[in-house]
C-alpha positions in Angstrom: 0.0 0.0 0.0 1.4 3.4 -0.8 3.1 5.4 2.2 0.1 8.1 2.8 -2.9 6.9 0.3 -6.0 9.2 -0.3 -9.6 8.3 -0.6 -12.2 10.4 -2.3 -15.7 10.2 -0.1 -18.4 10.9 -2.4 -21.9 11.3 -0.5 -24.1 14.1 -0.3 -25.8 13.1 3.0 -23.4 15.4 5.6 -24.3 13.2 8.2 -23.2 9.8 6.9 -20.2 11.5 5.3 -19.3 12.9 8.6 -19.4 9.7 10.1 -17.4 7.8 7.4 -15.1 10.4 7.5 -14.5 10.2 10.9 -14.1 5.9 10.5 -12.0 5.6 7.5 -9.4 8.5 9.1 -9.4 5.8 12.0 -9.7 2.6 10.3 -7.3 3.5 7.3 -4.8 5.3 8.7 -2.4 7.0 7.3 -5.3 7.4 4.7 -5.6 11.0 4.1 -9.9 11.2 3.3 -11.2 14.2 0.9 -14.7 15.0 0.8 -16.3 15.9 -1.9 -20.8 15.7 -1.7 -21.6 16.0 -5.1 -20.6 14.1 -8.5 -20.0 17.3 -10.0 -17.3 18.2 -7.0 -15.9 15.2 -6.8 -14.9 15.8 -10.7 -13.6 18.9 -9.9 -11.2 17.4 -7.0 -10.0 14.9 -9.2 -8.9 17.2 -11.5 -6.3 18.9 -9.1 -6.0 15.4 -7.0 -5.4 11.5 -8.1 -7.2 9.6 -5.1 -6.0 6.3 -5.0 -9.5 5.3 -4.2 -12.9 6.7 -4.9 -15.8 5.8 -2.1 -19.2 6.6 -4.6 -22.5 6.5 -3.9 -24.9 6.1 -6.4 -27.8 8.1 -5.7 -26.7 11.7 -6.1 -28.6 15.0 -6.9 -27.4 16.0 -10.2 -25.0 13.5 -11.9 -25.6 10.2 -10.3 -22.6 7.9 -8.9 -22.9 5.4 -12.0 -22.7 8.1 -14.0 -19.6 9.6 -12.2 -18.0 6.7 -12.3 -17.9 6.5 -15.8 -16.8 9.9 -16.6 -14.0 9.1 -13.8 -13.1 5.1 -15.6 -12.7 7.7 -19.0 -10.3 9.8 -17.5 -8.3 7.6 -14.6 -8.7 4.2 -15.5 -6.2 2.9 -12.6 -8.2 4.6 -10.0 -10.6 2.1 -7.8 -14.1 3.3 -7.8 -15.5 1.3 -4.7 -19.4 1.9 -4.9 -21.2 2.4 -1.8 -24.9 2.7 -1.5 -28.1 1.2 0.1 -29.5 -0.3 -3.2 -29.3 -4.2 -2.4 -31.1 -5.0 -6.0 -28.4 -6.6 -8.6 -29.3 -4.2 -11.7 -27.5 -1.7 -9.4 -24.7 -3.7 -9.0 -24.5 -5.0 -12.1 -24.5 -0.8 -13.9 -21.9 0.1 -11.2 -19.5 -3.2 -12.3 -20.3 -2.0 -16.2 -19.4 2.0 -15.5 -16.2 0.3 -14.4 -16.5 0.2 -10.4 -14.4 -2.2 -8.5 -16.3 -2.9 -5.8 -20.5 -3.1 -4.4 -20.8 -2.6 -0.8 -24.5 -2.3 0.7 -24.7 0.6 3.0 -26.1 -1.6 5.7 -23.1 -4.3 5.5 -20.7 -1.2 5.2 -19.2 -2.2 9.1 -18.2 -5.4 8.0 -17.5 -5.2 4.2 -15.9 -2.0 3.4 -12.1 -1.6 5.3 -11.2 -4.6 3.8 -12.5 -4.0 0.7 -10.6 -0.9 0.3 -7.4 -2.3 1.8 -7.5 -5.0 -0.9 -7.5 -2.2 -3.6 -5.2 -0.2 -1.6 -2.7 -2.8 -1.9 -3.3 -3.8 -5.5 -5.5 -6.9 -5.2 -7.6 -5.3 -8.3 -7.0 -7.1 -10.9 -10.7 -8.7 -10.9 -13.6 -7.1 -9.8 -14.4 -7.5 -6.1 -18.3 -8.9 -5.5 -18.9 -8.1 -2.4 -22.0 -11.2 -1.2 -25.0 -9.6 0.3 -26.2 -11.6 3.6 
């Protein structure tokens, strides 16, 4: 894993990206963790930042996180998109692995899925994408 990685949060409810801020800078330290609560800034970060990870959830106002991850697969194809969200239903998944995600993680398994999942992209276990099995 590199020496002081960074993860994009992408998430426009404050709240819940308050509290995963607050986890991952635990969980994943060194992990430096940029906020961004909109698909639209999260675009704009990226152009003056390469996350090594990107934390996305799907249902945003404006562009939507499938959406944003394709524009972001276009432009940084190396950069883990890890989607995040509370839709359960596989045509969700399924869009999210075709714009080129890496990872599914249900917002309500998030405790016990997500830090691994991200260390497993954070130290270059992507070659394949991760499914991450719903209970």
């Amino acid at each position: 894993m590199k020496e002081n990685p960074t993860i994009l949060l992408v998430d426009d409810h404050a709240i819940l990206r308050k509290t995963l801020y607050d986890w991952l800078t635990l969980s994943m330290h060194p992990c430096q963790v940029i906020e961004a609560e909109s698909a639209e800034k999260a675009l704009a970060v990226m152009s003056k930042v390469s996350p090594d990870i990107v934390i996305m959830d799907i249902a945003l106002t404006g562009i939507n996180g499938i959406e944003a991850t394709k524009q972001i697969k276009a432009s940084c194809l190396d950069v883990p998109v890890v989607m995040l969200s509370i839709y359960e239903e596989t045509v969700y998944q399924q869009a999210s692995l075709q714009a080129g995600a890496s990872a599914y993680v249900i917002k309500r398994e998030m405790r016990d899925h997500l830090i691994p999942v991200l260390k497993k992209l954070l130290n270059g276990k992507n070659g394949r994408k991760l499914a991450v099995p719903t209970k």
